[in-house]
Short mmCIF file of the C-alpha atoms (twelve columns), coordinates in Angstrom:
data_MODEL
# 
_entry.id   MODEL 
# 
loop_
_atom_site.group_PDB 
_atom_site.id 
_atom_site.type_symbol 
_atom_site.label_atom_id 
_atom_site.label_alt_id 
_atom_site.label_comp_id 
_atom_site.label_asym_id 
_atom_site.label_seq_id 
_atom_site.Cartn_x 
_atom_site.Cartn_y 
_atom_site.Cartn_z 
_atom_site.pdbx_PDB_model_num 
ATOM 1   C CA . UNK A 1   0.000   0.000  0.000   1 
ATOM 2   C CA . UNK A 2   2.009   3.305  -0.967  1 
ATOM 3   C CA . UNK A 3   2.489   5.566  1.382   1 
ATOM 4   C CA . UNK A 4   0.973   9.137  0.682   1 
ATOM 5   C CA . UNK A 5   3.022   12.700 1.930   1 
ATOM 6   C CA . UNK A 6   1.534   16.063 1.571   1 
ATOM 7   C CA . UNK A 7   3.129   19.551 1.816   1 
ATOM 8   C CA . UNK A 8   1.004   22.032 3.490   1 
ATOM 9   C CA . UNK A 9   0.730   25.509 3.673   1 
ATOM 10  C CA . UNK A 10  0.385   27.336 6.867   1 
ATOM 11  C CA . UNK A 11  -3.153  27.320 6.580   1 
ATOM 12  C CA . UNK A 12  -2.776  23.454 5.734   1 
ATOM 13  C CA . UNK A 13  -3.648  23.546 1.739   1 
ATOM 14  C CA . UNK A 14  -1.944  20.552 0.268   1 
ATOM 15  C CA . UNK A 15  1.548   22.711 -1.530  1 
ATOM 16  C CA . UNK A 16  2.564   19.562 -3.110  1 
ATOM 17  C CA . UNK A 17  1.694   15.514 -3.346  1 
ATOM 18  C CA . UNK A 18  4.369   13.042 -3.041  1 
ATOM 19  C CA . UNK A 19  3.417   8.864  -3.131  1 
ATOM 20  C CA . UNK A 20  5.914   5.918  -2.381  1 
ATOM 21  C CA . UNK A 21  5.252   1.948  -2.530  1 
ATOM 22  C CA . UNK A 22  8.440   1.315  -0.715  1 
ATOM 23  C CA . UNK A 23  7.820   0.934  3.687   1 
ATOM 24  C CA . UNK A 24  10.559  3.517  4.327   1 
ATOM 25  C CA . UNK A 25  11.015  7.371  3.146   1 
ATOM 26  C CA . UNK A 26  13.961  9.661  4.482   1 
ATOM 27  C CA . UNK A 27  13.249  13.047 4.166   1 
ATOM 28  C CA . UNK A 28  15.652  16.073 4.969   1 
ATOM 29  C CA . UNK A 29  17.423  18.564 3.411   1 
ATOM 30  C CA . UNK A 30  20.073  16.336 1.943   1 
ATOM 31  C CA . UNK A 31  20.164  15.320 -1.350  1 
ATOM 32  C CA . UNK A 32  20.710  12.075 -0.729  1 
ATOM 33  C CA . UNK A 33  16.596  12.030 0.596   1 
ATOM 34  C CA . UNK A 34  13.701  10.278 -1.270  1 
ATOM 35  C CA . UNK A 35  12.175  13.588 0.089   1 
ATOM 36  C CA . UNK A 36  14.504  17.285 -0.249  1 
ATOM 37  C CA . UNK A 37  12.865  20.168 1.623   1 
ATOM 38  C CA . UNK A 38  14.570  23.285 1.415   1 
ATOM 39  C CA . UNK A 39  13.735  24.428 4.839   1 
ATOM 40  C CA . UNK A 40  17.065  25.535 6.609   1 
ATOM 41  C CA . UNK A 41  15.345  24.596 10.073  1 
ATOM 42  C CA . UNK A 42  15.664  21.081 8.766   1 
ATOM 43  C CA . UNK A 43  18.649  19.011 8.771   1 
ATOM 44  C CA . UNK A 44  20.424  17.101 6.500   1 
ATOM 45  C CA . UNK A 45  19.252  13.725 7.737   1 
ATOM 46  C CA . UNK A 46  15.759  14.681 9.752   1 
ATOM 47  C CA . UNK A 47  13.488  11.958 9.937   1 
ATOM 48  C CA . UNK A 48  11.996  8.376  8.860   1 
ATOM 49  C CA . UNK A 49  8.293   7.712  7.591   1 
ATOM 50  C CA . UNK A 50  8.037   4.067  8.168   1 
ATOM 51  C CA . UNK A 51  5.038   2.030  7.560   1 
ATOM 52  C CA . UNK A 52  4.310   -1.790 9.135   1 
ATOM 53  C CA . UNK A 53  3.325   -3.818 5.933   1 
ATOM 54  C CA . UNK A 54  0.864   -6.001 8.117   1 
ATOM 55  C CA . UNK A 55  -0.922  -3.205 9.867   1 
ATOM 56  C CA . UNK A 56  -0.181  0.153  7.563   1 
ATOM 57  C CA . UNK A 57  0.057   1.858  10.022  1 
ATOM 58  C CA . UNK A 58  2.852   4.560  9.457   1 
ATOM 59  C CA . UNK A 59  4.840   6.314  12.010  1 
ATOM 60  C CA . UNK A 60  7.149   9.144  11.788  1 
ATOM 61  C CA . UNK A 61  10.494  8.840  13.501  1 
ATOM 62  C CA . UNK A 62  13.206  11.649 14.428  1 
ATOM 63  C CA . UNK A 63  16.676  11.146 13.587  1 
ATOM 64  C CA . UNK A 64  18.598  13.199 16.123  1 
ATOM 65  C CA . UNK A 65  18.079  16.374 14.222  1 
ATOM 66  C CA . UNK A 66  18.375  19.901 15.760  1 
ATOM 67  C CA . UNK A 67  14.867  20.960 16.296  1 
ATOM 68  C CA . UNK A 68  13.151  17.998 16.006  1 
ATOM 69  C CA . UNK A 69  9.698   17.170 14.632  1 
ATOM 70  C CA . UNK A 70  6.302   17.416 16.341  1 
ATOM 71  C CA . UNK A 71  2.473   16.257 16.121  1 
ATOM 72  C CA . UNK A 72  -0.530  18.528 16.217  1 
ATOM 73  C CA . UNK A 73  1.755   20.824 18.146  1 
ATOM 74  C CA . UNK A 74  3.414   18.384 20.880  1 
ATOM 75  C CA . UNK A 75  6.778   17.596 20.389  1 
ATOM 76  C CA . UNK A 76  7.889   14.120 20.050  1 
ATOM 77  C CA . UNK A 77  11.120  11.269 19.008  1 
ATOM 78  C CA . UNK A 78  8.196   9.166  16.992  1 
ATOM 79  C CA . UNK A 79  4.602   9.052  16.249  1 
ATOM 80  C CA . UNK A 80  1.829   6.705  14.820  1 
ATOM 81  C CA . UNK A 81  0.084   9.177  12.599  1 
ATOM 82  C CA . UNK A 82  -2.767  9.486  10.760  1 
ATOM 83  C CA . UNK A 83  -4.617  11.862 8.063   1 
ATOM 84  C CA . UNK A 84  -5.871  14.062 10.396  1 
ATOM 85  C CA . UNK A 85  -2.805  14.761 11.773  1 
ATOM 86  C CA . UNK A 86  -0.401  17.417 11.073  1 
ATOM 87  C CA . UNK A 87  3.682   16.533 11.231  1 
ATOM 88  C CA . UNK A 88  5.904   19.898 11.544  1 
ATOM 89  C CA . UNK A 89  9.614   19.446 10.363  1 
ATOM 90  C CA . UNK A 90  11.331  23.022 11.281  1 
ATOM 91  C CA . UNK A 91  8.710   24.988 9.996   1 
ATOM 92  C CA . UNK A 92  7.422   22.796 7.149   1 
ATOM 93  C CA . UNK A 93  4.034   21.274 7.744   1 
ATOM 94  C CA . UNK A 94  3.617   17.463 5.926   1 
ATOM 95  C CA . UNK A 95  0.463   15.339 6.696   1 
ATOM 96  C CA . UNK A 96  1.204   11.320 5.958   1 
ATOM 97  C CA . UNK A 97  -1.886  8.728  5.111   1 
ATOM 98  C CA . UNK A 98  -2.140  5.540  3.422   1 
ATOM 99  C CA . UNK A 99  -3.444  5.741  -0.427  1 
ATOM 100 C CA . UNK A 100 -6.336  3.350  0.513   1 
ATOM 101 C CA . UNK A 101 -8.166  6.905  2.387   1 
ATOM 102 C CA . UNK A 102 -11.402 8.002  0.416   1 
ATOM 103 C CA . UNK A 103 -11.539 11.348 -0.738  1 
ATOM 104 C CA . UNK A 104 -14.787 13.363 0.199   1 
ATOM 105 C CA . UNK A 105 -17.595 13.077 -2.829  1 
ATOM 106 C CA . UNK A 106 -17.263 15.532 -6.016  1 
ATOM 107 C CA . UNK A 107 -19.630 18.578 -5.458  1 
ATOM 108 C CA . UNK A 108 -22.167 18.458 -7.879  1 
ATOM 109 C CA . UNK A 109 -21.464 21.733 -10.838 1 
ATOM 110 C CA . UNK A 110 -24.354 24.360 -10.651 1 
ATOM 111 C CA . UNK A 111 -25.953 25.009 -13.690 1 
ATOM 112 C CA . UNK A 112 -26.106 28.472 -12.967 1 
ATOM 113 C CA . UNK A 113 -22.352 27.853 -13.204 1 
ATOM 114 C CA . UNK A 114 -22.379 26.648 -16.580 1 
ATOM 115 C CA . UNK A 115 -23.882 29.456 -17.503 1 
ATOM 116 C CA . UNK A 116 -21.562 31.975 -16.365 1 
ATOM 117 C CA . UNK A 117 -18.424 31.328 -18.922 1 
ATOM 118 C CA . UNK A 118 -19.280 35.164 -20.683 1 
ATOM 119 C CA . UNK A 119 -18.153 36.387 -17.167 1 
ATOM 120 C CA . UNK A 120 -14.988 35.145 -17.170 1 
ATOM 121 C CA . UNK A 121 -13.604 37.742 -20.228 1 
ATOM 122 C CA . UNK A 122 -12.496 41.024 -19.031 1 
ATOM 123 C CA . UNK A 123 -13.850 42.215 -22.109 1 
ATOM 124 C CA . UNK A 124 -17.186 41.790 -20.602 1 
ATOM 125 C CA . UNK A 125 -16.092 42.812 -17.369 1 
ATOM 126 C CA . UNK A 126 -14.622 46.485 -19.117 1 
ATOM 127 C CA . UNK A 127 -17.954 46.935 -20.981 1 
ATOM 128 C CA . UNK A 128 -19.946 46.577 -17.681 1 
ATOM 129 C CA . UNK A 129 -17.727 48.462 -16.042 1 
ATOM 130 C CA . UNK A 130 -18.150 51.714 -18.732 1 
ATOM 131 C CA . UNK A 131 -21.599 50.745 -19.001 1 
ATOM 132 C CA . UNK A 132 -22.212 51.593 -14.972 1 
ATOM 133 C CA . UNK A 133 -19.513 54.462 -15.267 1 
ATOM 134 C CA . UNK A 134 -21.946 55.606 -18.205 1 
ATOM 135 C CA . UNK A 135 -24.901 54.975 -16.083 1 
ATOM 136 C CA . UNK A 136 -23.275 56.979 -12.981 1 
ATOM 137 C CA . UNK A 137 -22.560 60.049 -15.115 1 
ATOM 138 C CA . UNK A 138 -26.189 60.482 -16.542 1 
ATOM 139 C CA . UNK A 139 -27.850 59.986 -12.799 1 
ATOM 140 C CA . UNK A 140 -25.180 63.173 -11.877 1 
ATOM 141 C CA . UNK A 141 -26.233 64.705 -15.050 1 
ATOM 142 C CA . UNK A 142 -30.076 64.321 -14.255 1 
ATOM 143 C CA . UNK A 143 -29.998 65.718 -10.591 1 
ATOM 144 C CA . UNK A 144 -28.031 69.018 -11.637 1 
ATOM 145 C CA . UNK A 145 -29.331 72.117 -11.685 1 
ATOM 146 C CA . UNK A 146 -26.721 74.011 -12.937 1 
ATOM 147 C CA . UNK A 147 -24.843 73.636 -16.128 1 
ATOM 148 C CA . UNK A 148 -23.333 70.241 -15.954 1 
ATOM 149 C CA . UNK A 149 -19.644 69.546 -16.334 1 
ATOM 150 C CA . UNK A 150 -17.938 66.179 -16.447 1 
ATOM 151 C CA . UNK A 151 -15.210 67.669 -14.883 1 
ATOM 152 C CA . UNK A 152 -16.616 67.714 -11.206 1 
ATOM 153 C CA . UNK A 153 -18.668 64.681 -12.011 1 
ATOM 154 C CA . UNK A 154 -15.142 62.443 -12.080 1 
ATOM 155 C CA . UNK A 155 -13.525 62.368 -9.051  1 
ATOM 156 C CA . UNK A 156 -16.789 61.238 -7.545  1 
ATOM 157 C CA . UNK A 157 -17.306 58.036 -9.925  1 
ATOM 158 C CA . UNK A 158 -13.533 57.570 -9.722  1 
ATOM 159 C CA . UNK A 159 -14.046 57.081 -5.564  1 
ATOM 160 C CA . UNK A 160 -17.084 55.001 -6.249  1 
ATOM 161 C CA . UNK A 161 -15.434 52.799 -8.618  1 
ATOM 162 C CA . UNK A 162 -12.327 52.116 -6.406  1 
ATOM 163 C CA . UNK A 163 -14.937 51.887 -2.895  1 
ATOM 164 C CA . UNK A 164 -16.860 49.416 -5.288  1 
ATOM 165 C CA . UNK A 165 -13.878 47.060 -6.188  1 
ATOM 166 C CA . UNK A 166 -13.072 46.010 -2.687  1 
ATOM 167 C CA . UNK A 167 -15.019 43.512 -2.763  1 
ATOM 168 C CA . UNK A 168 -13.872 41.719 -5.925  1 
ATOM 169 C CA . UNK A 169 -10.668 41.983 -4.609  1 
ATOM 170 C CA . UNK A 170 -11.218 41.078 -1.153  1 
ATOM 171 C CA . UNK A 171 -12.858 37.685 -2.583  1 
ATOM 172 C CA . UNK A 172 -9.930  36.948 -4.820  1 
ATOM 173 C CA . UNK A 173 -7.741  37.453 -1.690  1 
ATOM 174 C CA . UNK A 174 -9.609  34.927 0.107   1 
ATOM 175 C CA . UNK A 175 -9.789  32.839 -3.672  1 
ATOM 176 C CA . UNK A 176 -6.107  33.347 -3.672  1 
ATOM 177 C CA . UNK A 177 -5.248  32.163 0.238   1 
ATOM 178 C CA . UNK A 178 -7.163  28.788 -0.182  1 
ATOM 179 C CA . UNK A 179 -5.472  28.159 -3.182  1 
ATOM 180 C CA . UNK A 180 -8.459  28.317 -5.315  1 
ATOM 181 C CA . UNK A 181 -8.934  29.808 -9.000  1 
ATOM 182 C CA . UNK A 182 -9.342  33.835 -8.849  1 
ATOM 183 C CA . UNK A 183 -11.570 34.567 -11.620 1 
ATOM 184 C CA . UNK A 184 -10.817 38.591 -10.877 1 
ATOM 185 C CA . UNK A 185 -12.788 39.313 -14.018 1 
ATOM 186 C CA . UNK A 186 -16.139 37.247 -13.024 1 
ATOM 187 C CA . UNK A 187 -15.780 38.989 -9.907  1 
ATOM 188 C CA . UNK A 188 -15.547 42.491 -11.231 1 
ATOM 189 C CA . UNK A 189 -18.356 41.158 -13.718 1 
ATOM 190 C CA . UNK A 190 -20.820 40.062 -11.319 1 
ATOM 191 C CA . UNK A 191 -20.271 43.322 -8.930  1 
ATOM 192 C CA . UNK A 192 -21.560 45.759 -12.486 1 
ATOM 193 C CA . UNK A 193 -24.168 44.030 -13.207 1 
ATOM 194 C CA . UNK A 194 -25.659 43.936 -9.461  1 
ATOM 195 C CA . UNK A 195 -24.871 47.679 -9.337  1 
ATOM 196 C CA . UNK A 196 -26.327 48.705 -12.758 1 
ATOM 197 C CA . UNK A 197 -29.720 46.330 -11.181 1 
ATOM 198 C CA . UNK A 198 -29.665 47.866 -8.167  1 
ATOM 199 C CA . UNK A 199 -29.274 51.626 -9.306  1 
ATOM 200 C CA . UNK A 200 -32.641 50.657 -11.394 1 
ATOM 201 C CA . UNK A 201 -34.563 49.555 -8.846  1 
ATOM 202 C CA . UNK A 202 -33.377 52.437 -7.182  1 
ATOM 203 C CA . UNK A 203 -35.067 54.664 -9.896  1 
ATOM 204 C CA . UNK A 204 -37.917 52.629 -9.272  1 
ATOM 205 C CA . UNK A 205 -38.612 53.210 -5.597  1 
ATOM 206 C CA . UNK A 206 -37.728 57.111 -6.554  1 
ATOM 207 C CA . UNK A 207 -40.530 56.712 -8.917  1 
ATOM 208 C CA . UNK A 208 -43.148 55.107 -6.126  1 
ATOM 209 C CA . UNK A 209 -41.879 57.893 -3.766  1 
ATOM 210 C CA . UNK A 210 -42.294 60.748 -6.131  1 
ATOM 211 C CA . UNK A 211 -46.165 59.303 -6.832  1 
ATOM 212 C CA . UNK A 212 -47.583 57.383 -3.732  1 
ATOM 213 C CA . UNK A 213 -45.336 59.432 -0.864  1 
ATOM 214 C CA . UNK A 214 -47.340 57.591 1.597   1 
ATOM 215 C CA . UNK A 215 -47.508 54.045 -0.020  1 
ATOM 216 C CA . UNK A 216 -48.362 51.522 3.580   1 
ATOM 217 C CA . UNK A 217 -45.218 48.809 3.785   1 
ATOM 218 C CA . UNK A 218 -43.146 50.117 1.616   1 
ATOM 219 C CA . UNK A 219 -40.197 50.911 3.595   1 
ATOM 220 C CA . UNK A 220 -40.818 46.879 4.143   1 
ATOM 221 C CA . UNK A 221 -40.562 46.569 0.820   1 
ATOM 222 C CA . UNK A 222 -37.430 48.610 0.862   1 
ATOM 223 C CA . UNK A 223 -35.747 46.378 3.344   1 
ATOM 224 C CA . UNK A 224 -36.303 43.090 1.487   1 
ATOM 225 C CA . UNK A 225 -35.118 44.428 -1.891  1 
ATOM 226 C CA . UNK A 226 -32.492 45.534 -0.226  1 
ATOM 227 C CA . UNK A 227 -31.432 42.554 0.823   1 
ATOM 228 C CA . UNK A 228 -32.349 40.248 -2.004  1 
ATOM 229 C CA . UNK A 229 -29.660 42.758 -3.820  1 
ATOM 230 C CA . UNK A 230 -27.179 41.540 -1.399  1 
ATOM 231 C CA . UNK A 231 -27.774 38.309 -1.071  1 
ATOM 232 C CA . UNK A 232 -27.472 38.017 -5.033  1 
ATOM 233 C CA . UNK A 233 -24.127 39.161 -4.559  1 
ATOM 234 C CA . UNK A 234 -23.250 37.091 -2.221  1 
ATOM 235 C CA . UNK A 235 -24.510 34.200 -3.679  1 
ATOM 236 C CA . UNK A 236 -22.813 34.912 -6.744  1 
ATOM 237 C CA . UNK A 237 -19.743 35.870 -5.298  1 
ATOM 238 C CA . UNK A 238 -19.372 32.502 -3.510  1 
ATOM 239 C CA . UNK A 239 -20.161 30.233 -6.044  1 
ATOM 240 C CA . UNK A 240 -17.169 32.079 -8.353  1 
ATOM 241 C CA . UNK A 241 -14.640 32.778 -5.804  1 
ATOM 242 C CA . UNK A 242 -14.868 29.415 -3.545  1 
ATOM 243 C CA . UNK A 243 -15.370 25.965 -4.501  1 
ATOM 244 C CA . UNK A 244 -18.282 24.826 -1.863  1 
ATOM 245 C CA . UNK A 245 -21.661 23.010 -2.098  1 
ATOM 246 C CA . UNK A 246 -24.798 24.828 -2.604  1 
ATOM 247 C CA . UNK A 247 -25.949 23.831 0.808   1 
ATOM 248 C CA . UNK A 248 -23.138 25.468 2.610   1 
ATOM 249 C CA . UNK A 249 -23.197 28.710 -0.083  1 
ATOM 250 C CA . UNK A 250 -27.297 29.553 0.569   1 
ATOM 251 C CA . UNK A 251 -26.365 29.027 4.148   1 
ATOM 252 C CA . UNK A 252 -23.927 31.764 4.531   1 
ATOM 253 C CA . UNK A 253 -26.145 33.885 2.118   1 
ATOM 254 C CA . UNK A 254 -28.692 33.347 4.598   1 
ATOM 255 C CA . UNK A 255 -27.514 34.278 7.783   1 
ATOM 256 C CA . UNK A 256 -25.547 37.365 6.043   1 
ATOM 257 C CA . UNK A 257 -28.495 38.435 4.153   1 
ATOM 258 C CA . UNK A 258 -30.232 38.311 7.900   1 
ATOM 259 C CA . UNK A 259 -27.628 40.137 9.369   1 
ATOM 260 C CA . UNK A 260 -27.777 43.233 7.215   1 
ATOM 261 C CA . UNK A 261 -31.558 43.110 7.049   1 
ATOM 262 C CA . UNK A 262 -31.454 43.041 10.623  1 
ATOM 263 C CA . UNK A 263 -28.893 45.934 11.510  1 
ATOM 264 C CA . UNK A 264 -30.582 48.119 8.650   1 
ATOM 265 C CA . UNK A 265 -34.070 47.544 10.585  1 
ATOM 266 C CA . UNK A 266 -32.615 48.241 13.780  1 
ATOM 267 C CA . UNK A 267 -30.732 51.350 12.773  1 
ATOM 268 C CA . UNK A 268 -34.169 53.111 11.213  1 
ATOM 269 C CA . UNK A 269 -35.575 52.400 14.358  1 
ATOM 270 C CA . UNK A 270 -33.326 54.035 16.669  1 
ATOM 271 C CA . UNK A 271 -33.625 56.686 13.956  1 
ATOM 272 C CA . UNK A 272 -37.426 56.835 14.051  1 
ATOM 273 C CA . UNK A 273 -39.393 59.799 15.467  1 
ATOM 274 C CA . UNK A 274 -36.032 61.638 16.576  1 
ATOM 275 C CA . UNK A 275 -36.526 65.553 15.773  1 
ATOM 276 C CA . UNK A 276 -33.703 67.298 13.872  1 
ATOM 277 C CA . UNK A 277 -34.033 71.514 13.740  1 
ATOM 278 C CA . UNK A 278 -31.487 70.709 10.372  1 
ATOM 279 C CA . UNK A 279 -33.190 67.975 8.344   1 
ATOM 280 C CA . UNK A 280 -31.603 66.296 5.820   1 
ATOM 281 C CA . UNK A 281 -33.371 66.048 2.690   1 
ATOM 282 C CA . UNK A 282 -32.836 63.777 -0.222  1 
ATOM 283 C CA . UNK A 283 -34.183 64.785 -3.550  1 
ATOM 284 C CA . UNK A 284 -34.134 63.192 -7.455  1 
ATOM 285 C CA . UNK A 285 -34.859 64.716 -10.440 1 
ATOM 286 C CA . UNK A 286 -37.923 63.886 -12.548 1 
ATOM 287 C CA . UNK A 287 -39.744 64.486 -16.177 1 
ATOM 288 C CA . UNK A 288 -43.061 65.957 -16.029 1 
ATOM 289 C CA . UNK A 289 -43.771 62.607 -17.937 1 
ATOM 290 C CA . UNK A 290 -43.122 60.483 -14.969 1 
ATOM 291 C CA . UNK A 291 -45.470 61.921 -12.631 1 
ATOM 292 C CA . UNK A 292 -49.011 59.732 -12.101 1 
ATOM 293 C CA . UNK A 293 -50.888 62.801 -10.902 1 
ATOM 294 C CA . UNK A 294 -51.227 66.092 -10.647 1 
ATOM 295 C CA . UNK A 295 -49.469 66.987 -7.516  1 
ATOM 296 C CA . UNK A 296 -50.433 68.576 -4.284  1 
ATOM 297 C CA . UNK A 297 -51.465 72.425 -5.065  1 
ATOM 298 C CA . UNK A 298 -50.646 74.863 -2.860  1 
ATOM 299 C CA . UNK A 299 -53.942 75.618 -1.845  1 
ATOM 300 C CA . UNK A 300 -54.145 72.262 -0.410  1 
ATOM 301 C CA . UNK A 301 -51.120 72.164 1.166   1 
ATOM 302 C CA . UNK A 302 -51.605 75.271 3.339   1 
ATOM 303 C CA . UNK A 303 -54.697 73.390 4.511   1 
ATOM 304 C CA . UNK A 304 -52.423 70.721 5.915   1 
ATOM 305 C CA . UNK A 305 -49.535 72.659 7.140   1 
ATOM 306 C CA . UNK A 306 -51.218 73.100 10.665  1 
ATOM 307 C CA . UNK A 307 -51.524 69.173 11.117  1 
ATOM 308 C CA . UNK A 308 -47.657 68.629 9.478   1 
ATOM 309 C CA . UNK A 309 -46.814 71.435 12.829  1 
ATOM 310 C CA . UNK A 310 -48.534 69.605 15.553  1 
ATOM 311 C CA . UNK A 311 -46.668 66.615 14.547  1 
ATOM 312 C CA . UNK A 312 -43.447 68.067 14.844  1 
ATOM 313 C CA . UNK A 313 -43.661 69.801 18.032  1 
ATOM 314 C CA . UNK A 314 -45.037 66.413 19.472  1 
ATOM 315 C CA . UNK A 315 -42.056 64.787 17.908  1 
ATOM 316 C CA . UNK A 316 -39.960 67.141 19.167  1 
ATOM 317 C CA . UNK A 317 -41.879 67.091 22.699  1 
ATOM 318 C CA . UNK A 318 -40.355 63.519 22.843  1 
ATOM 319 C CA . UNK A 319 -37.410 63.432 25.524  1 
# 
């Protein structure tokens, strides 16, 4: 039964994959090893990886060398080891099975996944990129008053774009550390599209909030499409950047999703009924053409300006 060796990474990735049918293996950082390591807190001659060709059972063995070896941390002159065990030479991590271990099953391939190869070009990823850049400037240009230039409209889609690709890059990071692909462009892909569908919903709810200002539940509504948004991104996210099932991906989705839902509904509540002498208003430009009615005249609105007081001095009444 061969023996199997793996080189691990500090974060115990498997580095590299060695296999032997002979019982013993020297390993060290002499050339004369079935096994070099380069680590100069080996020695020359470090250790033995026998294995008893009744039972199979392997054990590790120190040879005298300077610092020694150790098992999950304890230090030690041999070992019977296993694969859930991790064996430090120096400051190289190995982890030593049998060949006759089963691996874990294949994860089944999404068909979502399938789908997805147009997001891997960074051609793709560029033309969503200009297309939301494109998008951005026209929003600017719509909720001007003055003269638009493009000038002062830059330096705020340049800090967009670079606050927006943390989290492509953050994910690749993460890709990158547990030695998984980094499909940077997917990643960049994925984030334009969810922003260029989430700045037209946006117009959307302006558009319900311009015509029904007093529409009951829809700040409920707010809150879930709010988080559906993120939890597409997540979703999406995961599935490129890690290789998981699609039981542990909707999980973390989940309880993220939940999360941010959560904090955002707590947040407007703390916020709710506290009385500001300096509101801050938020305001969006709109064509005549959009409007469903006719508006509130101004003969109407006088009428209702001695209710819209009484509310605010009870609200600001409130200790």
């Amino acid at each position: 039964m061969a023996i199997v060796i793996e080189k691990l990474s500090a974060n115990n990735k498997q580095v590299k994959h060695y296999q032997f049918e002979q019982d013993t293996i020297s390993i060290g950082r002499g050339y004369e090893n079935h096994i070099r390591l380069t680590d100069p807190y080996v020695c020359a001659e470090h250790a033995l990886i026998k294995q008893d060709p009744d039972s199979h059972k392997i054990e590790v063995i120190d040879l005298g060398s300077i610092n020694g070896l150790s098992v999950n941390g304890r230090k030690c002159d041999k070992a019977v080891v296993s694969k859930s065990d991790i064996v430090m030479l120096g400051k190289t991590r190995l982890r030593l099975f049998n060949s006759n271990n089963t691996v874990p099953p294949a994860i089944k391939l999404s068909a979502i996944e399938t789908r997805l190869d147009i997001l891997t070009h960074w051609r793709f990823a560029l033309f969503m990129g200009f297309l939301y850049a494109a998008a951005l400037v026209f929003e600017s240009y719509q909720n001007t008053f003055t003269e638009f230039e493009i000038g002062k409209a830059l330096p705020q889609l340049f800090s967009e774009f670079i606050l927006l690709s943390v989290w492509p890059l953050l994910f690749a990071l993460l890709s990158r550390l547990q030695k998984q692909d980094v499909r940077l462009s997917s990643l960049f892909s994925v984030l334009w599209l969810i922003a260029l569908v989430s700045m037209g919903l946006s117009k959307v709810n302006h558009w319900i909030a311009f015509n029904f200002p007093q529409l009951p539940g829809w700040q409920v509504v707010e809150h879930l499409g709010l988080m559906l948004i993120f939890a597409l991104l997540l979703w999406l996210t995961l599935l490129l950047a890690f290789h998981q099932s699609a039981a542990k991906r909707n999980r973390i989705t989940l309880v993220c999703s939940g999360i941010l839902l959560l904090a955002t509904v707590g947040w407007n509540q703390l916020k709710q009924g506290e009385f500001s002498q300096r509101p801050n208003y938020e305001f969006s430009l709109m064509q005549e053409e959009a409007a469903v009615g006719n508006g509130l005249d101004t003969e109407t609105y006088l009428k209702q300006l001695p209710d819209i007081y009484k509310r605010a001095d009870k609200l600001r009444q409130k200790p």
